[in-house]
N, C-alpha and C positions, 0 to 999 in steps of 0.2 A: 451732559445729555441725560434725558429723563429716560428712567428705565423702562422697555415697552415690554410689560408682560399681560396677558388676558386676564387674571383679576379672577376671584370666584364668587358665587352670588347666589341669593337666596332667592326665588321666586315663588311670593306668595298669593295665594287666590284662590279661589271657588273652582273646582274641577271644571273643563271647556273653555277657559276664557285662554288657552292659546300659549300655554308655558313651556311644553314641548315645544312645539312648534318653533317656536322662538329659539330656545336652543340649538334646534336642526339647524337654526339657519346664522345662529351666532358663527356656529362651527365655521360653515362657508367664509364668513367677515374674517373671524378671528385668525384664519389660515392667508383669505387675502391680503390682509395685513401684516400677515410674517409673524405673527404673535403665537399662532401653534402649526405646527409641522404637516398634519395631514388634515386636523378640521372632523374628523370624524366625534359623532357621538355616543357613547357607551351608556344604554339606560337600564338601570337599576334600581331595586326598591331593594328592602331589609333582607325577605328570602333570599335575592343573590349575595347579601353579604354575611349573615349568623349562619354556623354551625351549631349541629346541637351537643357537640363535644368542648372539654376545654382545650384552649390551643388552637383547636381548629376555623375558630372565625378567623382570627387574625391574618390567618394564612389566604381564607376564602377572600377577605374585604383585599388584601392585599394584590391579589390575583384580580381582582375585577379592577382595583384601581391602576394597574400595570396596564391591562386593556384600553386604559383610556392616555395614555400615555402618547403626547403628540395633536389630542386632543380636548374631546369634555368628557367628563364623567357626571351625567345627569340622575340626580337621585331625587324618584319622584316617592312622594307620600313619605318625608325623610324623619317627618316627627314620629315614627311608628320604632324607629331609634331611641326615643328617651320616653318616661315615666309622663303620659301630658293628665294623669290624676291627681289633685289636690294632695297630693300623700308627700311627706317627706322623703323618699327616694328621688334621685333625679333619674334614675334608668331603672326600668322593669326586673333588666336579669346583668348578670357582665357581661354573659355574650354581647347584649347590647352596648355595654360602656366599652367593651372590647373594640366592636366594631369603630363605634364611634370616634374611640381616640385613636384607632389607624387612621382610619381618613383624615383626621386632622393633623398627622404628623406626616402622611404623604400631600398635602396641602404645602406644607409649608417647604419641605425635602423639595419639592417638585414643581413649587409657583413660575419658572422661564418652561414647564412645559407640560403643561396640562391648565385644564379651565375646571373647576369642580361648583356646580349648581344643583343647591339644592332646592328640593319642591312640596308644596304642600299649602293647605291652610292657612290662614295670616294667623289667628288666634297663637295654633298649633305651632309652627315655625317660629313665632317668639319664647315658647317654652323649651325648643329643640335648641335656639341660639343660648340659651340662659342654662342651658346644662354644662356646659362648661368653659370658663373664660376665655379662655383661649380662643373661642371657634366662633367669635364675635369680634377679634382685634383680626383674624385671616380672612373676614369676608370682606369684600371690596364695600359691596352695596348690598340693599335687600329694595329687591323691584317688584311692586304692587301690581297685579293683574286685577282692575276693576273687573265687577260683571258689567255682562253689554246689555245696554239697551234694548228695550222692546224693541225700536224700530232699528238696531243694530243685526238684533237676533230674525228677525224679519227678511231683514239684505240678505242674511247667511243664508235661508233659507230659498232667497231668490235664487243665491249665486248655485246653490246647489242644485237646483231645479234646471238652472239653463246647461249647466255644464251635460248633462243630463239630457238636452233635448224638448225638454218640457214646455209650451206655454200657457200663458196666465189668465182666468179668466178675471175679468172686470174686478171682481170683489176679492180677489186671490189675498189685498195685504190685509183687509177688514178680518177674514176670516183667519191668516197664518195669527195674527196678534191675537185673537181670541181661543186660539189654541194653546198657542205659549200663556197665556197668562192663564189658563185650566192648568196645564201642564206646572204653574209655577205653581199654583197652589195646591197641587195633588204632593209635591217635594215639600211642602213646609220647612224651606228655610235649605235645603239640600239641590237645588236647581244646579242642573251641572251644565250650564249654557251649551256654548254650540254642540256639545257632544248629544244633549238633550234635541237642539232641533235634529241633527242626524239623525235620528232613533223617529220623530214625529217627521220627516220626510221620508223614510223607507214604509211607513205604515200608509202612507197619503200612495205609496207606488205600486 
């Protein structure tokens, strides 16, 4: 019989295109399925795991990753963990390499019980896999969050609107897309989708 454990995964993409989210709700699946115990998700970036002492990351990363024990341990912006500059370093400081190789040795200590996703940029996230061997043979998969759609990001802003109370005049979706795409080009390349139309629906309220 095939062994059923929830697997850990990279999630890569553009900020707003829904990576969180996703996890919150892996957690629910992954629990309904008997694969983690309570389902719950633990999120964290780098300040919850470096210490600015030696000694003391280890202890810090270890302590957050006990927390997700039973569940996920969601590490968002995870390439802020390794060196992503052209420089021959692959990590900034040890605290960083510190952290990093706990995680990867509570990965594998602890693959029947915990889910561990990491998050970030596509680019970035292939240079956080490439720091050390290891931590590309422990991830299951790495899941691409495209960016959405003008007429994607549009919907979101409908669904936002109704939830809300709101309705629409005649020209509501001519006018949301020609905001979004002002808005896309005032980010030059930095668009953080839905979380962006959020921010342009509270200003429209």
């Amino acid at each position: 019989e095939e062994e059923r454990i929830a697997g850990h995964y990279v999630f890569s993409g553009n900020p707003g295109t829904g990576k969180t989210e996703v996890a919150r709700k892996l957690g629910t699946i992954f629990k309904a399925m008997g694969m983690l115990r309570s389902g719950h998700v633990v999120e964290c970036r780098k300040a919850d795991l470096v210490a600015g002492a030696v000694g003391q990351t280890a202890i810090k990363t270890r302590q957050k990753c006990e927390e997700a024990l039973g569940g996920i341990l969601f590490v968002d912006e995870a390439y802020e963990l390794v060196n992503t500059e052209p420089t021959g370093n692959k990590f900034s400081s040890t605290f960083d390499e510190e952290a990093y190789t706990e995680i990867m040795a509570f990965m594998e200590n602890n693959r029947h019980r915990v889910c561990v996703i990491f998050a970030g940029y596509a680019n970035l996230m292939e240079k956080f896999l490439d720091a050390n061997d290891g931590m590309r043979s422990r991830v299951t998969k790495v899941v691409h969050f495209p960016d959405y759609s003008a007429n994607e990001l549009v919907q979101i802003l409908a669904l936002m609107a109704q939830k809300e109370g709101f309705t629409f005049a005649p020209d509501f979706e001519d006018a949301a897309r020609e905001a979004i795409a002002v808005r896309k080009k005032e980010c030059a390349g930095k668009f953080a989708n839905a979380r962006e139309v959020r921010e342009l629906f509270n200003k429209f309220k």
